[in-house]
C-alpha positions in Angstrom: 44.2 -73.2 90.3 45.8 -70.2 89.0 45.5 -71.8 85.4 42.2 -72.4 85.5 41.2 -68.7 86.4 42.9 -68.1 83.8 41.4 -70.2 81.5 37.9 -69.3 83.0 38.8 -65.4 82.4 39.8 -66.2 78.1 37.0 -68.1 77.1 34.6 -65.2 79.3 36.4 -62.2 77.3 36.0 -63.9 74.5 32.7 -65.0 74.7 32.4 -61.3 75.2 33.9 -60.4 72.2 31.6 -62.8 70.0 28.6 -61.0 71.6 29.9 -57.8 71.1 30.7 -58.4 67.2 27.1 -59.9 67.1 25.4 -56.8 68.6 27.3 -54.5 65.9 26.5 -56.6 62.9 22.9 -56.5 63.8 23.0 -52.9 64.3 24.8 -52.4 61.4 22.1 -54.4 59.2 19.6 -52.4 60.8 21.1 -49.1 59.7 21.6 -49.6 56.5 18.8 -49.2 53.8 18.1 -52.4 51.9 17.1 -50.1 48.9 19.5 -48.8 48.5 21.8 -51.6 47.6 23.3 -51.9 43.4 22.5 -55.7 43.5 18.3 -55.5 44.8 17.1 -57.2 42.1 13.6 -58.8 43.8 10.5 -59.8 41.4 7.2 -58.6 43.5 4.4 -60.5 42.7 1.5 -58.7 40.3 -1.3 -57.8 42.2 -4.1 -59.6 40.4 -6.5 -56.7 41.4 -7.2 -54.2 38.9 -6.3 -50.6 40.3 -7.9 -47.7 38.9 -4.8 -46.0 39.0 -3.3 -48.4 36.7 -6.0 -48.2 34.1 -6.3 -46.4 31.6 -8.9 -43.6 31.7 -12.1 -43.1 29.2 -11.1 -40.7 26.6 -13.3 -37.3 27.6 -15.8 -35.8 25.4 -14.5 -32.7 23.9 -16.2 -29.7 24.8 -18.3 -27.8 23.0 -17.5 -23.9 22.7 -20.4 -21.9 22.8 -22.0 -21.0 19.4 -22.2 -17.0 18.7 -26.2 -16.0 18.1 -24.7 -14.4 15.1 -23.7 -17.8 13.1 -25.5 -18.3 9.6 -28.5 -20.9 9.4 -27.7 -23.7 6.7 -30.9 -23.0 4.8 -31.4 -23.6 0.8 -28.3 -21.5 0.0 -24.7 -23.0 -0.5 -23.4 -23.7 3.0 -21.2 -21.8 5.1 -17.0 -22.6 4.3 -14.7 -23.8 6.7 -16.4 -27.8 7.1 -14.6 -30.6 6.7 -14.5 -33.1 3.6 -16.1 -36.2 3.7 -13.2 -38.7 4.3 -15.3 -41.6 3.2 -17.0 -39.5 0.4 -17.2 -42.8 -2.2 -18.1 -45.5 0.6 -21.7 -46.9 -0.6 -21.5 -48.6 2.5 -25.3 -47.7 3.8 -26.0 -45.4 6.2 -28.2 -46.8 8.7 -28.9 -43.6 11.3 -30.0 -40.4 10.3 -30.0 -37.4 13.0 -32.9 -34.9 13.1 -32.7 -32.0 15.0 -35.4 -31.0 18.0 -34.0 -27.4 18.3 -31.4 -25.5 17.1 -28.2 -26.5 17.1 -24.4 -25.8 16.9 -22.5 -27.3 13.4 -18.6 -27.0 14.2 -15.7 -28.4 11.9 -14.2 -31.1 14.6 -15.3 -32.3 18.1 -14.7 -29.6 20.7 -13.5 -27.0 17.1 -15.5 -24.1 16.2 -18.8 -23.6 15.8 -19.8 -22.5 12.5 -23.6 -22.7 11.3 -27.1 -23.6 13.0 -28.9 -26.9 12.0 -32.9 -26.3 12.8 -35.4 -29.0 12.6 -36.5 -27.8 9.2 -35.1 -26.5 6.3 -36.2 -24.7 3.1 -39.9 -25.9 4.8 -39.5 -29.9 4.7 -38.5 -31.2 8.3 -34.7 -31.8 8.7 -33.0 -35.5 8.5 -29.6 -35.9 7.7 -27.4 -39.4 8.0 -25.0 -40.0 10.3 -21.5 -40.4 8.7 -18.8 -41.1 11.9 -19.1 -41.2 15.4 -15.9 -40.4 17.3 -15.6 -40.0 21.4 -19.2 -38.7 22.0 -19.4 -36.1 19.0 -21.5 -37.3 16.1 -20.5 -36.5 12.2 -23.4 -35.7 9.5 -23.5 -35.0 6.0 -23.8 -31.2 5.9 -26.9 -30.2 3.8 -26.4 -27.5 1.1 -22.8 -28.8 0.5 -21.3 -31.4 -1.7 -19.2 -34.0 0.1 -18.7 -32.2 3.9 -18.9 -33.1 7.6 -20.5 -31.1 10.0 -19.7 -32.1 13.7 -22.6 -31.7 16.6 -22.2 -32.3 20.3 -24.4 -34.5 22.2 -27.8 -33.4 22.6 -30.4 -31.4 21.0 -31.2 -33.6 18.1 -33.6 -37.5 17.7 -31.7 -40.6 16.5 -33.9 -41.7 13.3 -33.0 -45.3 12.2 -32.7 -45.4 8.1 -33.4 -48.8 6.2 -32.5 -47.3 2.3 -30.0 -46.1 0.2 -29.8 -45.2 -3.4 -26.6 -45.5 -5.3 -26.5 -44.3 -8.7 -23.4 -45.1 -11.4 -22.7 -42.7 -13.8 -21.0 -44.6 -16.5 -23.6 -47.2 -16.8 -26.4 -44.6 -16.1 -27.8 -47.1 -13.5 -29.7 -46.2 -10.1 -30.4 -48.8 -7.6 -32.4 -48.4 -4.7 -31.0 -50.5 -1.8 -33.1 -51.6 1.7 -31.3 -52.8 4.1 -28.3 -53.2 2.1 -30.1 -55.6 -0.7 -31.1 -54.4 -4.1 -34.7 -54.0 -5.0 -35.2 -52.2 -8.3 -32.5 -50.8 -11.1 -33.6 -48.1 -13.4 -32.3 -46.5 -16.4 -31.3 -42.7 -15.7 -30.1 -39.5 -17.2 -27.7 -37.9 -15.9 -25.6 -34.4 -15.9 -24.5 -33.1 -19.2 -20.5 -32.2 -19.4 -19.8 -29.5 -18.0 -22.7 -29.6 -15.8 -22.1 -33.2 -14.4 -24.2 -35.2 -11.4 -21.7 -34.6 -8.5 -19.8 -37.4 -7.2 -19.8 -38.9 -3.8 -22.3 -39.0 -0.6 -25.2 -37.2 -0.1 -29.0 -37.8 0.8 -32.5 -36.9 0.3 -33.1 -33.2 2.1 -37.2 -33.3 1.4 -40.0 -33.4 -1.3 -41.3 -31.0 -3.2 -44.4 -30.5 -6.2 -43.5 -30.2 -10.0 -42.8 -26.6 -10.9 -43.6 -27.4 -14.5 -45.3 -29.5 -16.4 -41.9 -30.9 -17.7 -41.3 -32.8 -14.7 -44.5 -35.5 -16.1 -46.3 -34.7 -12.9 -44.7 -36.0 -10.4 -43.2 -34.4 -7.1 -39.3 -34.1 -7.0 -37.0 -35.3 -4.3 -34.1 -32.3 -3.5 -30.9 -33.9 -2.5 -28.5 -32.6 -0.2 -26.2 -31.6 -2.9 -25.4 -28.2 -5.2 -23.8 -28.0 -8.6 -20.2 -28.3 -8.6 -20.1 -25.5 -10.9 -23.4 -23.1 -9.6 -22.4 -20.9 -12.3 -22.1 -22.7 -14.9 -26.7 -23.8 -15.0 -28.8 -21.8 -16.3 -30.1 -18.8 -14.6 -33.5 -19.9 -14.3 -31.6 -23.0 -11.7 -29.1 -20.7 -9.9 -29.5 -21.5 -6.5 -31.3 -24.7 -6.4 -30.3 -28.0 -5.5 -29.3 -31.9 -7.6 -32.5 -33.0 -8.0 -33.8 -36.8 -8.1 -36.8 -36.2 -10.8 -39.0 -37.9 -13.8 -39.4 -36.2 -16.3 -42.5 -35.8 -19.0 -40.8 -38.2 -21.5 -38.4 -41.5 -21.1 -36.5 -40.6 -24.8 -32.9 -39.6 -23.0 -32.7 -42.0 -20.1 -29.5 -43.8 -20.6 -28.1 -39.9 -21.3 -26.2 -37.5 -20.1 -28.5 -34.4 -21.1 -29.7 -32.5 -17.2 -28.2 -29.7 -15.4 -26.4 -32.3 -13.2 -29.9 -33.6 -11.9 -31.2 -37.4 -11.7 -33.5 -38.4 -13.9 -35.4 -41.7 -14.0 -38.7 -43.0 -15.0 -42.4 -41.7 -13.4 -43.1 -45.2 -12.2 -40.1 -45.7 -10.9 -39.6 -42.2 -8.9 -43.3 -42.9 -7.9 -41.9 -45.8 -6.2 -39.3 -44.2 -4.7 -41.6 -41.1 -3.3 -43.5 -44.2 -1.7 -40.9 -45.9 -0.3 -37.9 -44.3 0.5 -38.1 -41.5 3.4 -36.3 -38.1 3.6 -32.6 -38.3 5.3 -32.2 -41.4 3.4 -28.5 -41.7 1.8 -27.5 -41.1 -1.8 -24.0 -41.9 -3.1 -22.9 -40.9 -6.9 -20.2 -43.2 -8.3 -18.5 -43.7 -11.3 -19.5 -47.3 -11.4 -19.9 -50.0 -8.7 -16.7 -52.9 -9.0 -19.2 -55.0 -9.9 -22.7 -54.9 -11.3 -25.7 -55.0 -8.7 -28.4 -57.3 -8.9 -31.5 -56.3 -10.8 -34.8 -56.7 -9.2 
Protein backbone atom coordinates (compact mmCIF):
# COMPACT_ATOMS: atom_id res chain seq x y z
CA UNK A 1 0.00 0.00 0.00
CA UNK A 2 2.70 2.20 0.96
CA UNK A 3 4.39 1.51 -2.55
CA UNK A 4 1.65 2.32 -4.42
CA UNK A 5 1.28 5.94 -2.84
CA UNK A 6 4.28 6.16 -3.68
CA UNK A 7 4.20 5.34 -7.04
CA UNK A 8 0.88 7.33 -7.35
CA UNK A 9 2.85 10.49 -5.82
CA UNK A 10 6.02 10.16 -8.92
CA UNK A 11 4.15 9.82 -11.86
CA UNK A 12 1.62 13.05 -10.24
CA UNK A 13 4.95 15.22 -9.73
CA UNK A 14 6.00 14.37 -12.71
CA UNK A 15 3.16 14.80 -14.71
CA UNK A 16 3.51 18.06 -12.94
CA UNK A 17 6.75 18.72 -14.19
CA UNK A 18 5.78 17.98 -17.95
CA UNK A 19 3.00 20.60 -17.63
CA UNK A 20 5.07 22.93 -16.04
CA UNK A 21 7.92 22.73 -18.89
CA UNK A 22 4.96 22.94 -21.40
CA UNK A 23 3.51 26.17 -19.89
CA UNK A 24 7.13 27.88 -20.11
CA UNK A 25 7.93 26.83 -23.57
CA UNK A 26 4.64 28.37 -24.68
CA UNK A 27 5.34 31.40 -22.86
CA UNK A 28 8.60 31.58 -23.90
CA UNK A 29 7.45 31.34 -27.82
CA UNK A 30 5.07 33.90 -27.06
CA UNK A 31 7.68 36.34 -25.85
CA UNK A 32 9.95 36.23 -28.21
CA UNK A 33 9.67 38.21 -31.63
CA UNK A 34 9.53 36.06 -34.66
CA UNK A 35 11.19 38.99 -36.53
CA UNK A 36 13.55 39.16 -35.15
CA UNK A 37 15.10 35.87 -35.76
CA UNK A 38 18.81 35.72 -38.33
CA UNK A 39 17.26 32.58 -40.15
CA UNK A 40 13.33 34.38 -41.19
CA UNK A 41 13.73 33.77 -44.49
CA UNK A 42 9.73 33.61 -45.66
CA UNK A 43 8.61 34.44 -49.54
CA UNK A 44 5.11 36.58 -49.08
CA UNK A 45 3.07 36.20 -51.91
CA UNK A 46 2.87 39.50 -54.54
CA UNK A 47 -0.19 41.11 -54.16
CA UNK A 48 -1.52 41.04 -57.63
CA UNK A 49 -3.32 44.50 -56.95
CA UNK A 50 -1.63 47.40 -58.23
CA UNK A 51 -0.99 49.96 -55.41
CA UNK A 52 -0.62 53.47 -56.07
CA UNK A 53 2.03 53.61 -53.77
CA UNK A 54 4.08 51.24 -55.72
CA UNK A 55 3.66 52.99 -59.02
CA UNK A 56 5.43 55.14 -60.41
CA UNK A 57 4.16 58.75 -60.50
CA UNK A 58 3.43 60.99 -63.82
CA UNK A 59 6.34 63.13 -64.45
CA UNK A 60 4.94 66.93 -63.42
CA UNK A 61 4.79 69.67 -65.80
CA UNK A 62 7.42 72.16 -65.11
CA UNK A 63 6.31 75.43 -64.10
CA UNK A 64 6.34 78.27 -65.76
CA UNK A 65 8.01 81.43 -64.11
CA UNK A 66 6.33 84.43 -64.78
CA UNK A 67 7.45 86.52 -67.80
CA UNK A 68 8.72 90.25 -66.94
CA UNK A 69 6.33 92.88 -68.99
CA UNK A 70 9.71 94.28 -69.94
CA UNK A 71 10.86 91.08 -72.28
CA UNK A 72 11.58 91.98 -76.05
CA UNK A 73 8.91 91.02 -78.71
CA UNK A 74 10.46 88.70 -81.51
CA UNK A 75 9.44 90.90 -84.31
CA UNK A 76 11.45 91.26 -87.84
CA UNK A 77 14.72 92.01 -86.09
CA UNK A 78 17.36 89.23 -85.15
CA UNK A 79 16.01 87.38 -82.15
CA UNK A 80 16.84 87.82 -78.66
CA UNK A 81 20.19 85.42 -77.41
CA UNK A 82 20.13 82.95 -74.83
CA UNK A 83 17.66 80.14 -76.96
CA UNK A 84 18.54 76.88 -77.45
CA UNK A 85 19.97 75.19 -80.74
CA UNK A 86 17.96 73.13 -82.70
CA UNK A 87 19.18 69.50 -81.78
CA UNK A 88 17.62 68.04 -84.83
CA UNK A 89 18.61 71.09 -86.99
CA UNK A 90 19.27 68.65 -90.35
CA UNK A 91 16.21 66.18 -89.77
CA UNK A 92 13.91 66.63 -93.04
CA UNK A 93 11.73 64.60 -91.26
CA UNK A 94 8.32 66.74 -91.81
CA UNK A 95 6.85 68.78 -89.53
CA UNK A 96 3.31 68.03 -89.23
CA UNK A 97 1.97 70.71 -86.34
CA UNK A 98 2.48 74.23 -86.45
CA UNK A 99 1.53 76.41 -83.24
CA UNK A 100 -0.11 79.83 -83.64
CA UNK A 101 -0.44 82.03 -80.96
CA UNK A 102 -4.01 83.51 -79.72
CA UNK A 103 -2.31 86.11 -77.28
CA UNK A 104 0.79 86.91 -76.14
CA UNK A 105 2.91 84.61 -74.95
CA UNK A 106 6.12 83.66 -72.87
CA UNK A 107 9.31 82.10 -75.16
CA UNK A 108 11.75 80.57 -72.36
CA UNK A 109 15.05 78.49 -73.23
CA UNK A 110 13.87 75.00 -71.45
CA UNK A 111 10.52 73.83 -69.74
CA UNK A 112 10.05 75.50 -66.41
CA UNK A 113 13.82 77.91 -67.55
CA UNK A 114 13.61 81.51 -68.14
CA UNK A 115 11.47 83.44 -69.90
CA UNK A 116 13.02 85.38 -72.51
CA UNK A 117 10.92 86.97 -75.46
CA UNK A 118 7.07 87.37 -76.35
CA UNK A 119 5.54 85.46 -79.32
CA UNK A 120 2.21 87.52 -80.54
CA UNK A 121 -0.18 86.23 -83.02
CA UNK A 122 1.35 88.36 -85.71
CA UNK A 123 4.53 89.39 -86.70
CA UNK A 124 6.13 91.98 -89.06
CA UNK A 125 2.04 92.18 -90.08
CA UNK A 126 1.46 88.53 -91.51
CA UNK A 127 -0.31 86.36 -88.77
CA UNK A 128 2.05 84.13 -86.71
CA UNK A 129 2.60 80.12 -87.47
CA UNK A 130 5.52 78.39 -86.48
CA UNK A 131 6.10 74.33 -86.50
CA UNK A 132 6.39 72.36 -83.76
CA UNK A 133 9.78 70.81 -83.31
CA UNK A 134 9.68 68.53 -79.83
CA UNK A 135 7.26 67.92 -77.24
CA UNK A 136 8.68 66.99 -73.83
CA UNK A 137 6.47 66.55 -70.40
CA UNK A 138 3.64 69.16 -71.30
CA UNK A 139 6.00 72.02 -72.64
CA UNK A 140 6.02 72.31 -76.43
CA UNK A 141 9.32 73.26 -78.56
CA UNK A 142 9.03 75.67 -81.85
CA UNK A 143 11.31 76.90 -84.26
CA UNK A 144 12.09 80.46 -83.10
CA UNK A 145 11.37 82.97 -85.88
CA UNK A 146 14.01 85.64 -86.63
CA UNK A 147 16.78 83.11 -85.73
CA UNK A 148 18.62 80.49 -87.61
CA UNK A 149 18.49 76.95 -86.24
CA UNK A 150 16.94 77.73 -82.33
CA UNK A 151 14.27 76.42 -79.98
CA UNK A 152 11.97 78.47 -78.16
CA UNK A 153 10.08 76.59 -75.34
CA UNK A 154 6.18 77.67 -74.44
CA UNK A 155 3.99 76.34 -71.64
CA UNK A 156 0.76 75.07 -72.18
CA UNK A 157 -1.87 77.46 -73.18
CA UNK A 158 -2.28 80.55 -75.01
CA UNK A 159 -1.63 79.44 -78.50
CA UNK A 160 -4.12 77.04 -81.52
CA UNK A 161 -2.61 73.71 -82.65
CA UNK A 162 -2.61 74.18 -86.69
CA UNK A 163 -2.02 70.83 -88.47
CA UNK A 164 0.67 71.30 -91.50
CA UNK A 165 0.57 68.88 -94.64
CA UNK A 166 4.01 70.43 -96.59
CA UNK A 167 7.44 70.85 -96.44
CA UNK A 168 10.04 72.12 -98.66
CA UNK A 169 13.57 70.82 -98.63
CA UNK A 170 16.04 72.41 -100.69
CA UNK A 171 19.82 70.81 -101.44
CA UNK A 172 22.42 73.10 -102.04
CA UNK A 173 24.86 71.10 -103.96
CA UNK A 174 22.54 69.88 -106.53
CA UNK A 175 20.62 73.28 -106.40
CA UNK A 176 17.38 71.24 -106.15
CA UNK A 177 14.04 72.34 -104.14
CA UNK A 178 11.37 69.86 -103.67
CA UNK A 179 8.18 70.57 -102.26
CA UNK A 180 6.93 67.69 -100.16
CA UNK A 181 2.90 67.01 -98.98
CA UNK A 182 2.40 64.73 -96.69
CA UNK A 183 5.79 63.47 -96.84
CA UNK A 184 5.65 62.55 -100.82
CA UNK A 185 7.27 64.63 -103.48
CA UNK A 186 5.31 66.69 -105.88
CA UNK A 187 7.38 69.04 -107.98
CA UNK A 188 11.50 69.56 -108.11
CA UNK A 189 12.79 72.81 -109.45
CA UNK A 190 15.92 74.18 -110.44
CA UNK A 191 17.22 77.09 -107.91
CA UNK A 192 19.77 79.63 -107.20
CA UNK A 193 21.15 79.82 -104.34
CA UNK A 194 23.57 81.99 -101.89
CA UNK A 195 26.72 83.24 -103.36
CA UNK A 196 30.08 82.41 -101.03
CA UNK A 197 30.33 84.28 -98.60
CA UNK A 198 26.75 85.05 -98.42
CA UNK A 199 25.46 81.30 -98.46
CA UNK A 200 21.62 79.95 -98.02
CA UNK A 201 21.79 78.91 -94.32
CA UNK A 202 21.75 75.44 -93.39
CA UNK A 203 19.29 73.55 -91.39
CA UNK A 204 15.40 73.91 -90.29
CA UNK A 205 13.36 76.70 -90.72
CA UNK A 206 9.79 77.64 -92.16
CA UNK A 207 7.77 80.08 -94.03
CA UNK A 208 7.04 83.29 -91.46
CA UNK A 209 4.42 85.07 -94.18
CA UNK A 210 3.94 86.66 -97.71
CA UNK A 211 4.81 89.62 -98.90
CA UNK A 212 4.43 91.90 -102.57
CA UNK A 213 7.63 92.40 -104.93
CA UNK A 214 9.52 95.43 -103.83
CA UNK A 215 10.98 95.70 -107.32
CA UNK A 216 10.40 94.88 -110.48
CA UNK A 217 13.39 92.39 -110.21
CA UNK A 218 11.47 89.95 -108.43
CA UNK A 219 9.34 89.10 -112.16
CA UNK A 220 6.25 90.07 -110.33
CA UNK A 221 5.52 87.79 -108.12
CA UNK A 222 5.02 88.02 -104.22
CA UNK A 223 7.88 86.69 -101.97
CA UNK A 224 7.63 84.16 -99.20
CA UNK A 225 10.02 85.40 -95.97
CA UNK A 226 11.41 82.50 -94.18
CA UNK A 227 12.10 82.25 -90.66
CA UNK A 228 15.73 82.57 -91.16
CA UNK A 229 18.52 85.62 -91.22
CA UNK A 230 21.92 85.67 -92.89
CA UNK A 231 24.51 83.96 -91.13
CA UNK A 232 26.67 86.74 -91.74
CA UNK A 233 23.96 90.04 -91.51
CA UNK A 234 26.91 92.01 -92.18
CA UNK A 235 28.39 90.76 -94.77
CA UNK A 236 24.72 91.76 -97.58
CA UNK A 237 24.50 94.66 -98.87
CA UNK A 238 23.16 97.60 -97.08
CA UNK A 239 20.15 98.03 -99.00
CA UNK A 240 19.22 94.05 -97.33
CA UNK A 241 20.52 94.65 -93.77
CA UNK A 242 17.86 93.54 -91.67
CA UNK A 243 15.74 91.48 -93.77
CA UNK A 244 15.12 87.95 -93.81
CA UNK A 245 16.27 84.47 -96.48
CA UNK A 246 13.83 84.89 -98.77
CA UNK A 247 12.05 82.10 -101.05
CA UNK A 248 11.61 84.33 -104.38
CA UNK A 249 11.42 84.25 -108.50
CA UNK A 250 13.07 86.41 -109.99
CA UNK A 251 12.55 88.53 -113.45
CA UNK A 252 14.78 86.04 -115.46
CA UNK A 253 15.62 82.04 -115.19
CA UNK A 254 19.55 82.68 -116.69
CA UNK A 255 21.27 81.66 -113.07
CA UNK A 256 19.08 79.02 -111.63
CA UNK A 257 21.29 76.11 -111.11
CA UNK A 258 23.73 79.04 -109.41
CA UNK A 259 25.02 80.24 -106.57
CA UNK A 260 24.63 84.09 -107.36
CA UNK A 261 21.72 85.70 -104.21
CA UNK A 262 22.41 87.28 -100.98
CA UNK A 263 21.74 83.79 -99.41
CA UNK A 264 18.09 83.88 -100.76
CA UNK A 265 16.10 81.05 -102.67
CA UNK A 266 15.44 81.45 -105.94
CA UNK A 267 13.30 79.36 -108.30
CA UNK A 268 11.18 79.75 -111.25
CA UNK A 269 7.80 82.30 -111.42
CA UNK A 270 5.58 79.27 -112.23
CA UNK A 271 6.92 77.34 -109.91
CA UNK A 272 6.92 79.94 -106.76
CA UNK A 273 3.38 80.65 -108.19
CA UNK A 274 2.64 77.23 -107.30
CA UNK A 275 3.97 77.30 -104.18
CA UNK A 276 2.19 80.73 -103.05
CA UNK A 277 -0.99 78.59 -104.09
CA UNK A 278 -0.29 75.70 -102.25
CA UNK A 279 1.76 75.74 -99.52
CA UNK A 280 0.56 77.79 -96.33
CA UNK A 281 2.59 80.05 -93.85
CA UNK A 282 4.23 77.96 -90.82
CA UNK A 283 4.95 75.34 -93.27
CA UNK A 284 8.60 73.82 -92.69
CA UNK A 285 11.75 74.53 -94.63
CA UNK A 286 14.99 72.49 -94.24
CA UNK A 287 18.37 73.55 -96.15
CA UNK A 288 20.77 70.63 -96.75
CA UNK A 289 23.74 69.97 -98.33
CA UNK A 290 22.20 67.17 -100.29
CA UNK A 291 19.51 64.54 -99.52
CA UNK A 292 21.47 60.57 -99.26
CA UNK A 293 19.65 59.97 -102.08
CA UNK A 294 17.93 61.84 -104.91
CA UNK A 295 14.01 62.54 -104.49
CA UNK A 296 11.61 61.66 -106.87
CA UNK A 297 10.77 64.20 -109.58
CA UNK A 298 7.18 64.98 -110.18
Amino acid sequence: MTLNRRRAGWIAAAIAVALLLVAALLVGQALTPRSTAPDDRRVVAADPTPSSVEQSPEESVPPAAPAPDGLPVVDYDPAPKGFPADPATMDTTPLTEGVHPTRRIAAYDAPGGRPLAFLEPTLAGVELTVPVAQRRVGWTAVLLPSANRRLAWLPPGGFDTVALRDQIVVERKVHRLTWYRAGKAVRSWKTSLGQEGQETPLGRTFILGRTPPPEAVYGGVDIYALGSVPDDPGAVPTGLRGAHIGLHSWYNDDELGENTTNGCIRVTRSGQRELLAEVRPGSSLVVVDQLPTPPPTA
